[in-house]
C-alpha positions in Angstrom: -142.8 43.3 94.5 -145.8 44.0 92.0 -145.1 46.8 89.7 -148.7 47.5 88.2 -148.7 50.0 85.3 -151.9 52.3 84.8 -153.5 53.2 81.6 -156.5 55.7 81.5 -157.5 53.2 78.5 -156.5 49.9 79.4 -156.1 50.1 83.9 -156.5 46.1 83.7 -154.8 44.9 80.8 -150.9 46.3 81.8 -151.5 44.5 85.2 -152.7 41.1 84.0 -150.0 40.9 81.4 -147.4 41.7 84.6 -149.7 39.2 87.0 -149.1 36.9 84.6 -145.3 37.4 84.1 -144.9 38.0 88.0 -146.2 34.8 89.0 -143.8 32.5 87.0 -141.4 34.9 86.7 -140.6 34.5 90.7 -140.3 30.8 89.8 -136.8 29.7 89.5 -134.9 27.8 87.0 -135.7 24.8 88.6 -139.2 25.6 88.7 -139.9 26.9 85.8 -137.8 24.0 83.9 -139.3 21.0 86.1 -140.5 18.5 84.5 -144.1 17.1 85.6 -144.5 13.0 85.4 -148.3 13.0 85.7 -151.0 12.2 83.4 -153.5 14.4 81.1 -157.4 14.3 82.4 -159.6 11.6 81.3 -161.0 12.2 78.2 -158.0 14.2 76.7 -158.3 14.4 73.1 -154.6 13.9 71.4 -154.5 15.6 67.7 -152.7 15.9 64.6 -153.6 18.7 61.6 -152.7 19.1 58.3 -154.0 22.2 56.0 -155.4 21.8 52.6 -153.3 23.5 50.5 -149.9 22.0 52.1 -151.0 18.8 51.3 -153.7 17.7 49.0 -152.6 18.3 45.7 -155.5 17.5 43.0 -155.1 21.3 42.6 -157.5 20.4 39.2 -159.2 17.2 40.0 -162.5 16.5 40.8 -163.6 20.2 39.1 -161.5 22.2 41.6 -161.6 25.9 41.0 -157.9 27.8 41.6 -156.5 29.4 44.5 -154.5 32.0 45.8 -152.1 29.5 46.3 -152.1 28.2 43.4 -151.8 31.5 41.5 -148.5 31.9 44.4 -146.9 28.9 43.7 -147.4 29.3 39.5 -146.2 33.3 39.7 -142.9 31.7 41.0 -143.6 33.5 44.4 -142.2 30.3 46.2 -138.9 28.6 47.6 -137.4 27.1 44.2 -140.3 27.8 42.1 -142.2 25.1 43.6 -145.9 24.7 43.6 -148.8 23.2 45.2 -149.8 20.9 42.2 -149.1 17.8 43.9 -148.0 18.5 47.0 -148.7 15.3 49.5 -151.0 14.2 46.8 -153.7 13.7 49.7 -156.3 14.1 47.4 -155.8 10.6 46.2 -154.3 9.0 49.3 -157.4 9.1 52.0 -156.5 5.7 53.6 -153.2 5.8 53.0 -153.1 8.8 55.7 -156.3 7.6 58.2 -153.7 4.3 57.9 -151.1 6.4 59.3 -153.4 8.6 61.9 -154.2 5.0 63.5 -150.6 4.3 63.8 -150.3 7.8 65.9 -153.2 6.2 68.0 -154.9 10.1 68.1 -158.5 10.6 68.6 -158.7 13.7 66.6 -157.4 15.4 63.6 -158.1 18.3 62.1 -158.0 19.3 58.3 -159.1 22.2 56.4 -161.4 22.1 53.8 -160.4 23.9 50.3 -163.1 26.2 49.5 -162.4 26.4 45.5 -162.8 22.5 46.0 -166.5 22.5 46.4 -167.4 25.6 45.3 -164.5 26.5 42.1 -165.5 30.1 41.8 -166.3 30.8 45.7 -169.8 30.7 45.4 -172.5 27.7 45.6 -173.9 28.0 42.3 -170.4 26.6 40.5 -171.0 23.4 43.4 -168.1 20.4 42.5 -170.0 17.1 43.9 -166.6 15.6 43.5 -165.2 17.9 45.6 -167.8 17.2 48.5 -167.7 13.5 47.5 -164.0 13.7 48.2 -164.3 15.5 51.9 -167.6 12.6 52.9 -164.5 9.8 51.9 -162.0 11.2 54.3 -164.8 12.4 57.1 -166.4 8.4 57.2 -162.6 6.5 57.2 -161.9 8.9 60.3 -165.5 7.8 62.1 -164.7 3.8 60.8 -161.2 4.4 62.4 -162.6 6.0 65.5 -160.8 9.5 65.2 -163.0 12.1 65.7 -162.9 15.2 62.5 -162.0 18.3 63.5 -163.2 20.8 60.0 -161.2 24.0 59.3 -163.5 26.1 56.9 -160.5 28.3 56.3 -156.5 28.2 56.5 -156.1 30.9 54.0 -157.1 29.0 50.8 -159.2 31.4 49.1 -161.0 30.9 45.5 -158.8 32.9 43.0 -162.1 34.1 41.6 -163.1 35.7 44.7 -159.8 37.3 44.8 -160.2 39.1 41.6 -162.9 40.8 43.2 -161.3 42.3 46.2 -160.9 38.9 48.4 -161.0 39.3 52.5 -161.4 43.3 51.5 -164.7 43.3 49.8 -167.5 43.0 52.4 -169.2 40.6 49.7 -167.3 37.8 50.8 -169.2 37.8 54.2 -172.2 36.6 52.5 -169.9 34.2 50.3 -168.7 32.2 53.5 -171.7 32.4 55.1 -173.1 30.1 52.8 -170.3 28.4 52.5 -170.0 27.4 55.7 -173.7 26.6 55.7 -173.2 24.1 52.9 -170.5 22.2 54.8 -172.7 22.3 58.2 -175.2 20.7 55.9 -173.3 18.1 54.2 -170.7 17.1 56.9 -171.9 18.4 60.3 -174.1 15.2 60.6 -170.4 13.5 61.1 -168.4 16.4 62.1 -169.0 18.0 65.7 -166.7 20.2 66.1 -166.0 23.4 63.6 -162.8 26.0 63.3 -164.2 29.2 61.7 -160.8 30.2 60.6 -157.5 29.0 61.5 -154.5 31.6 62.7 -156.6 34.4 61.0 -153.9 36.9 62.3 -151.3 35.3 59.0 -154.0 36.1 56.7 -154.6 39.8 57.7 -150.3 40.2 58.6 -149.1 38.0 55.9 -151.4 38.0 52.9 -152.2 41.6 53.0 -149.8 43.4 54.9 -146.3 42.2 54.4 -147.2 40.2 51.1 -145.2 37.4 52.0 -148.4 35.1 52.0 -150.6 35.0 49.0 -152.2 36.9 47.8 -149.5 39.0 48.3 -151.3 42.0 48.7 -148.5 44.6 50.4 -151.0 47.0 52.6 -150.7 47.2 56.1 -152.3 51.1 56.1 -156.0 49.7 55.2 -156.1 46.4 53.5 -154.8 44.7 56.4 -157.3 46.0 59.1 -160.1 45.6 56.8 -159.6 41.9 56.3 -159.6 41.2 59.7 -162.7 43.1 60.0 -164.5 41.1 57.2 -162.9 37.9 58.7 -164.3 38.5 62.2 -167.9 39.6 60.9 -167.5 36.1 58.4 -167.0 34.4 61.8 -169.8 35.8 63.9 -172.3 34.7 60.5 -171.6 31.3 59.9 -171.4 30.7 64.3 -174.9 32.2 63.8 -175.8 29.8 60.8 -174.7 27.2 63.1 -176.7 28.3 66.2 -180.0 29.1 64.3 -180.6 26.0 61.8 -178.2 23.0 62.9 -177.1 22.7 66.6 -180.2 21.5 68.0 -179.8 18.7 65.5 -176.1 17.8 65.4 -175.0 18.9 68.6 -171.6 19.7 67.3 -169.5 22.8 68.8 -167.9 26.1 66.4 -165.6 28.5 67.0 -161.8 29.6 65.8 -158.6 28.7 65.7 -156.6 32.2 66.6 -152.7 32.4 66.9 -150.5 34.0 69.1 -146.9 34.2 70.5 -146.3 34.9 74.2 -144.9 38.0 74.5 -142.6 39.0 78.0 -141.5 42.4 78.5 -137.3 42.5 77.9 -136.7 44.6 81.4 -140.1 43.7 83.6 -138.9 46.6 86.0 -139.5 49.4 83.0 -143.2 50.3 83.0 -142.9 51.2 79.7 -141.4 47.5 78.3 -144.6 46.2 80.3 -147.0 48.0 78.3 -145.2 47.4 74.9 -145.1 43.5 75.9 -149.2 44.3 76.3 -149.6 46.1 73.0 -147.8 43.1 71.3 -150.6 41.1 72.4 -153.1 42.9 71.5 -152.0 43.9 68.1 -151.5 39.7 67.6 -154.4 38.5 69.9 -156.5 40.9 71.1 -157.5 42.1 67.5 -159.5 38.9 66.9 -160.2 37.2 70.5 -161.2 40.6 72.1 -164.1 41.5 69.5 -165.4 37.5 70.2 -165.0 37.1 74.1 -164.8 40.4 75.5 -167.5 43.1 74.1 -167.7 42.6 70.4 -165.2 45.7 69.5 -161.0 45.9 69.2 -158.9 46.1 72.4 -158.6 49.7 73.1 -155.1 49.9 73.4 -155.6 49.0 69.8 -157.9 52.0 69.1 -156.1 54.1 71.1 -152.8 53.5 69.5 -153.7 53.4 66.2 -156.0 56.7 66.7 -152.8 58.2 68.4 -150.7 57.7 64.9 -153.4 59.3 62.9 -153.0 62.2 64.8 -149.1 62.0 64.9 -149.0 61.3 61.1 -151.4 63.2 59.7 -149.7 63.5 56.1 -148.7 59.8 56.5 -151.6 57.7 58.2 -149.8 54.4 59.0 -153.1 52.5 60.1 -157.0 52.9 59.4 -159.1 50.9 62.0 -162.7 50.0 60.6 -165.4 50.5 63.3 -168.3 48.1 63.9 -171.6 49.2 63.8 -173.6 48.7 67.5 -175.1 45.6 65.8 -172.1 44.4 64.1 -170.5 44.1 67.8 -173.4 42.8 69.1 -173.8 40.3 66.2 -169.9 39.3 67.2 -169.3 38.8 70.7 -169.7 35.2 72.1 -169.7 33.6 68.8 -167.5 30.5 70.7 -168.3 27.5 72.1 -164.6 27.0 72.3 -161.5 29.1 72.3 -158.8 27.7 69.8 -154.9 28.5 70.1 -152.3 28.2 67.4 -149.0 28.6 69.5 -145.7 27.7 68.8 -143.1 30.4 70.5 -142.2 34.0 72.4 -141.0 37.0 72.4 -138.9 39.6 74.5 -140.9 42.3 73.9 -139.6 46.2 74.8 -141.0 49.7 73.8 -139.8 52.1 71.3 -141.1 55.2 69.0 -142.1 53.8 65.9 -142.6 56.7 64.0 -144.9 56.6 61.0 -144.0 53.4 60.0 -147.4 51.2 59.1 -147.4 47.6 60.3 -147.6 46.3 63.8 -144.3 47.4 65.5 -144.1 51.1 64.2 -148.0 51.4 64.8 -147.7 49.6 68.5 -144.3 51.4 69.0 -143.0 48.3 70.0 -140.0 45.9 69.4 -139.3 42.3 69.6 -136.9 40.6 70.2 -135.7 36.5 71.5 -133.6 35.3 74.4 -130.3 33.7 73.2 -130.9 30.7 75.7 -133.8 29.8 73.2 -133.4 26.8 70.9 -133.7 27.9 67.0 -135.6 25.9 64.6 -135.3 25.8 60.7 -137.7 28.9 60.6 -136.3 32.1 61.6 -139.3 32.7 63.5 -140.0 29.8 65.5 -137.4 29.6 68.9 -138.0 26.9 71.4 -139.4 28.9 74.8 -142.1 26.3 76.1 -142.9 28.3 79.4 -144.4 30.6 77.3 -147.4 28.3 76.1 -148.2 28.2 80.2 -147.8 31.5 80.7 -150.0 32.8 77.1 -153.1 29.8 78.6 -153.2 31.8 82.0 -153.4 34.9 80.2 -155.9 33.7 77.7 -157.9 32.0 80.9 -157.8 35.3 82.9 -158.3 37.5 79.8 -161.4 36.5 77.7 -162.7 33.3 79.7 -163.7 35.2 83.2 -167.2 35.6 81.8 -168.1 33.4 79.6 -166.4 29.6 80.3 -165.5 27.9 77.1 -162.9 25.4 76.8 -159.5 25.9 75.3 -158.2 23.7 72.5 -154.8 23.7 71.1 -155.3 23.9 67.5 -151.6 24.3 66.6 -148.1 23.5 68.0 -145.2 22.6 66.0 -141.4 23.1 64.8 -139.6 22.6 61.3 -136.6 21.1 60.8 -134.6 21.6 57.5 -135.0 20.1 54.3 -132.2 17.9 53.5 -131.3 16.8 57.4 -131.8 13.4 59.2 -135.5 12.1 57.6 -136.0 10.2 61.3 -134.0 11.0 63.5 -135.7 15.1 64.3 -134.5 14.9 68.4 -134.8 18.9 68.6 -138.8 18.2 67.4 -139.0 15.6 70.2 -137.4 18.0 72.3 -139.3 20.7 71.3 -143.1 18.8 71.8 -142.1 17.0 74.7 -141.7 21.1 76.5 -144.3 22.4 75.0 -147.4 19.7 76.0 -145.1 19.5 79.5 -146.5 22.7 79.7 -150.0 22.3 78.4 -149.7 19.7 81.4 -148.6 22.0 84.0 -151.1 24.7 83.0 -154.2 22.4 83.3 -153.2 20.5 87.0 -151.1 23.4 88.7 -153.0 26.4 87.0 -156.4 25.3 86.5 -156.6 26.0 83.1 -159.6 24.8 81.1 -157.7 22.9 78.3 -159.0 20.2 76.5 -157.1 18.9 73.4 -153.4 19.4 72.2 -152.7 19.2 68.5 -149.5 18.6 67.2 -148.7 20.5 63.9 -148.4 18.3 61.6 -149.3 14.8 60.4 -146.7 15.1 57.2 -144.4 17.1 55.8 -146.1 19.7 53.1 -145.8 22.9 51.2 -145.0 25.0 54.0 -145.5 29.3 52.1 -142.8 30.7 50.6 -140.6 28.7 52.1 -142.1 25.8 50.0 -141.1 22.0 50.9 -137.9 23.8 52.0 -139.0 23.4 55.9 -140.5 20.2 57.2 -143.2 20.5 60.1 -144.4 16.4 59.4 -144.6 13.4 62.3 -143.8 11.7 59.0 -141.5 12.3 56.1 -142.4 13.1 52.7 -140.7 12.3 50.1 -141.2 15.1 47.5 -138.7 13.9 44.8 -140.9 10.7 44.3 -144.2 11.2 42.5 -145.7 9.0 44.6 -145.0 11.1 47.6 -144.4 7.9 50.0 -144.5 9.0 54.1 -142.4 7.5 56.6 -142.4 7.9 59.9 -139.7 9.8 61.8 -138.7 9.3 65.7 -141.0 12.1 66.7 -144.1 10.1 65.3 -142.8 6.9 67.6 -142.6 9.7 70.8 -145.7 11.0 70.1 -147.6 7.6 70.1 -146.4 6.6 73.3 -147.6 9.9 74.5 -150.8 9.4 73.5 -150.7 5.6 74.7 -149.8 6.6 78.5 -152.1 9.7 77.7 -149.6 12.3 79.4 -145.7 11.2 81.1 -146.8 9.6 84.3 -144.8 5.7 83.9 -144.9 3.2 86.2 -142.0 1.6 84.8 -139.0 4.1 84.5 -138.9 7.0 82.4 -138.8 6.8 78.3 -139.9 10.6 78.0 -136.4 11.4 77.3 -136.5 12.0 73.3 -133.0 11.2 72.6 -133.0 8.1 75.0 -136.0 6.6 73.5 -135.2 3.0 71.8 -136.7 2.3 68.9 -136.3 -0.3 66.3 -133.7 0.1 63.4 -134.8 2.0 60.6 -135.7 -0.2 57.8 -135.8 0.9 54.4 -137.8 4.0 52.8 -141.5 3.0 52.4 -141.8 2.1 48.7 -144.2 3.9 45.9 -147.6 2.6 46.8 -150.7 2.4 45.0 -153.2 5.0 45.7 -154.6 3.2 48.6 -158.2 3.6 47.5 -157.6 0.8 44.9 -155.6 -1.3 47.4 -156.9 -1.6 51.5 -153.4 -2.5 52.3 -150.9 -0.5 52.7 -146.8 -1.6 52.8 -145.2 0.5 56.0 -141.8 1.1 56.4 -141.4 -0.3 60.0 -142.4 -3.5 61.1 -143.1 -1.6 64.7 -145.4 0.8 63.2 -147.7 -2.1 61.0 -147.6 -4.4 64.4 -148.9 -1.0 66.3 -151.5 -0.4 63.4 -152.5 -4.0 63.1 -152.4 -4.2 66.7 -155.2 -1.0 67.1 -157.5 -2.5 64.0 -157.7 -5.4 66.7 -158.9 -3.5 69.9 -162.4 -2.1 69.8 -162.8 2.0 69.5 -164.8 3.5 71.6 
């Protein structure tokens, strides 16, 4: 039976959240858990990511201006005191990692570009041509190795200089990346076709300037945090625009943004009231940015309604302060996509409660969270295994903002940590943990109809992972962080991930390998060796004899 929960604000958002649930959550186990041995569509485009700040190092090469993270790291804000200084030392290892991308046979990765690194002080006058020079190297080995570039303008590396003047809070810095973003159209976009705005903007707004966990470490969830996402989304709409108006007709490439979300389930799906917390979650998370883009260029109005609701509750104590766009701002916003981008990588139980005063998303939404003990745990506390949900969160995300307008969903994000210090190779729960998840991508696009179109797996190495530092390791290969060299090696999950990629989805003709632990693969030989920054030397020594046969053997066979 469908229980469908009315809201004078909101009739059709309770109901698709419980359409949603309802429909798999009348599947059984064996449904729900079943495992589908068929292939991804033609075409598919297969992904790896890394961020700039996680892994390029340089942090004053090439004229590079500092960052917040580098400001985080050198305040002693992270895990050991450790910084971003070197980091993967990507800066100076460009073929080194397109070398290890063709070994992962993926079309596509995406990388972020550091803002301070072409323009120091966040504006175009204080232009580093190293900088650029050192983005056009890596953009041109991806082309020469056929893997497509996929360009971040921002995954929260801001120019320290234009956080001394306010940062994501001063509506200056919508100007700022607006002609930022049309400098890198205009030096890159004759290569790059395809464009992230902003990657998991929700961290930025949450972490950076609500919690303070993320730099800048700015602790105000009562204004800060509302107006950055308001600057963000209004920074988004402009340089789509800039796009739209002076480059598409000649580069033909796509923009749009990478947003992030859990799923969220409510804890007793028979209590109306858990239903509409379970909806408020997702608003507060994904509604504030996607709703504004794909649905009518304003917030959710649960989120108005909520936080408007408080103001009246808490009148000596107003938890939360909701800029309002202008007729022309919202107008200037909505369908400013060609694409809708998902950073996804778990769920949450979700049930209703009075929070009070309290700012910050769960006293404001008046809801709580919570995760099912069957779930797997990772090294991060809040990362748990629950696959289903990335099925469940595409219908939603399908039925929700892509009724209207039809854009295509790309998986920007998806990824696990396992713990400093463990096995370097053998990471099973991460094979584990990607084979569910794009199981799932799988199921949603042949048995749902869902529109997706690439699946990104988070991340090509190991890197400088927040406060947590190099504490948590999110890499397909192993960095070691001790050496100054920062050699990578390949762990299992890079090995499961090729085959994936080579059979493009799980449907073999000869016998099943897709079981992560059952895989066979060659010994492990010893620990790469420190190399040479590959630029001075075109070959590179690799610590499997598998993995350079599988590279050499992919130099051989033409790219399309």
């Amino acid at each position: 039976m469908l229980i469908i929960v009315y809201d004078e604000h909101c009739d059709s958002c309770h109901v698709l959240t419980l359409n949603v649930w309802h429909t798999f959550g009348a599947q059984t186990a064996t449904e729900q858990d079943g495992f589908l041995k068929e292939s991804f569509p033609p075409g598919f485009q297969w992904a790896t990511s890394t961020e700039s700040f996680k892994v390029e190092g340089g942090w004053l090469e090439g004229g590079k201006g500092e960052t917040i993270w580098d400001r985080f790291g050198h305040e002693h804000q992270a895990f050991e005191n450790q910084t971003v200084d070197l980091a993967c030392d990507s800066y100076n290892k460009v073929d080194y990692d397109v070398y290890l991308l063709r070994g992962l046979q993926v079309n596509t990765y995406q990388f972020s570009i550091s803002w301070a690194r072409i323009f120091p002080s966040g504006h175009r006058g204080s232009l580093s041509e190293k900088g650029a020079l050192y983005y056009d190297k890596l953009i041109n080995a991806l082309i020469e190795s056929g893997i497509q570039p996929v360009v971040t303008l921002y995954h929260w590396d801001l120019p320290q200089e234009l956080q001394d003047a306010g940062g994501w809070t001063n509506p200056s810095i919508v100007e700022a990346f607006k002609d930022y973003a049309d400098f890198c159209f205009s030096r890159f976009g004759d290569r790059v076709k395809t464009w992230n705005t902003f990657s998991s903007p929700w961290v930025v707004s949450h972490a950076g300037y609500g919690t303070g966990e993320h730099a800048p470490g700015i602790k105000d969830y009562v204004i800060s945090s509302y107006q950055v996402t308001h600057n963000m989304l209004k920074s988004h709409a402009e340089a789509w625009h800039v796009y739209n108006d002076n480059y598409r007709k000649t580069q033909g490439g796509k923009v749009g943004i990478a947003l992030n979300s859990d799923w969220a389930e409510p804890k007793n799906p028979a209590l109306p009231e858990d239903v509409a917390a379970a909806d408020r979650y997702l608003q507060f998370m994904l509604g504030w940015f996607a709703h504004p883009i794909f649905v009518d260029g304003d917030y959710p109005a649960e989120l108005k309604t909520q936080i408007e609701l408080k103001r009246n509750k808490c009148p000596s104590s107003e938890p939360a302060r909701l800029p309002v766009f202008t007729p022309s701002e919202s107008k200037r916003i909505l369908g400013t996509a060609d694409f809708f981008g998902l950073n996804h990588y778990t769920s949450r139980l979700v049930s209703n409660i009075d929070g009070g005063c309290t700012p910050g998303p769960q006293g404001v939404g008046d809801f709580q969270e919570s995760v099912d003990p069957s779930w797997s745990s990772t090294a991060s506390d809040w990362i748990f295994s629950a696959p289903s949900g990335l099925r469940m969160l595409l219908r939603y995300i399908s039925k929700q903002y892509l009724n209207v307008v039809s854009v295509p969903i790309y998986i920007t994000g998806n990824g696990m940590p396992t713990e400093y210090g463990g096995d370097t190779f053998n990471d099973t729960s991460r094979i584990e943990y990607m084979r569910g998840y794009i199981n799932e991508a799988l199921k949603a696009i042949l048995t749902d109809g869902v529109n997706v179109q690439r699946f990104t797996v988070q991340s090509l190495m190991d890197g400088f992972e927040g406060k947590q530092g190099y504490s948590e390791r999110f890499g397909l290969h192993y960095v070691d962080f001790e050496s100054p060299d920062r050699p990578r090696t390949p762990k299992q999950s890079a090995y499961f991930y090729s085959q994936i990629i080579e059979q493009n989805g799980f449907a073999l003709s000869k016998g099943d390998v897709y079981e992560g632990v059952k895989m066979q693969l060659p010994h492990r030989a010893p620990a790469l060796p420190p190399s040479e920054v590959p630029s001075k030397s075109k070959v590179t020594k690799c610590s499997k004899m598998f993995y350079c046969l599988l590279v050499f053997l992919k130099r051989l066979r033409p790219r399309n």
